[in-house]
N, C-alpha and C positions, 0 to 999 in steps of 0.2 A: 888339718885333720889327718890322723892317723890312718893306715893300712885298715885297721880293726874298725874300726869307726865307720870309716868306706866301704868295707863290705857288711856292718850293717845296716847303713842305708841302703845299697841295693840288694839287701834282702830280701825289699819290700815290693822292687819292682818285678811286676810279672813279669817281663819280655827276658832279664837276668834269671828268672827264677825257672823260664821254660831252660834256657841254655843250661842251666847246672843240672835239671831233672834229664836230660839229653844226655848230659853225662852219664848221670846216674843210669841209666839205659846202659850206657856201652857195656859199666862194669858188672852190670848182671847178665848180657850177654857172654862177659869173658869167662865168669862165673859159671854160666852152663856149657863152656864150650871145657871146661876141666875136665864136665862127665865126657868119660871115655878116650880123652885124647892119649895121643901117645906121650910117651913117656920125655923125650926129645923136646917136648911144646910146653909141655910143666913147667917149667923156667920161666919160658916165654913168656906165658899164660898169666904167672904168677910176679911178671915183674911188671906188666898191664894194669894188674890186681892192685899193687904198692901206686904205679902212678894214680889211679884213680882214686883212691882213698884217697891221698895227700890232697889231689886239685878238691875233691868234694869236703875235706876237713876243713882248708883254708876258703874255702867259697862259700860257709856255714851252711852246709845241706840241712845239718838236723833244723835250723832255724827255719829255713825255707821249705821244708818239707810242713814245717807245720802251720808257718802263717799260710802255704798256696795250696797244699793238698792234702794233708790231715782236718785245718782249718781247726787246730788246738793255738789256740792265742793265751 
């Protein structure tokens, strides 16, 4: 079984699907931490922003967002 495969088998699983919406948390918190920050943290901010997109593209969010909490099948 491939990489791809494997992760959509545990797409399905809730306990995988709390861990990557946990994710999905951090990077809306980095999201709101942009408003206002200094100018110095931007970088920062924004290279937080890049890892979290990656791990939630390859952890198939969109898939999981919708079989565990959109509940669009």
């Amino acid at each position: 079984m491939d990489l791809e495969e494997a992760l959509k088998q545990l797409a399905h699983n809730p306990a995988y699907a709390n861990v990557v919406a946990q994710i999905h948390a951090y990077r809306e918190n980095s999201i709101k931490a942009l408003a206002g920050a200094p100018t110095e943290t931007v970088q920062q901010i924004s290279g937080e922003l890049l890892a979290y997109d990656s791990m939630l593209d390859l952890m198939n969010w969109d898939l999981i967002n919708n079989i565990h909490f959109n509940k669009i099948n």
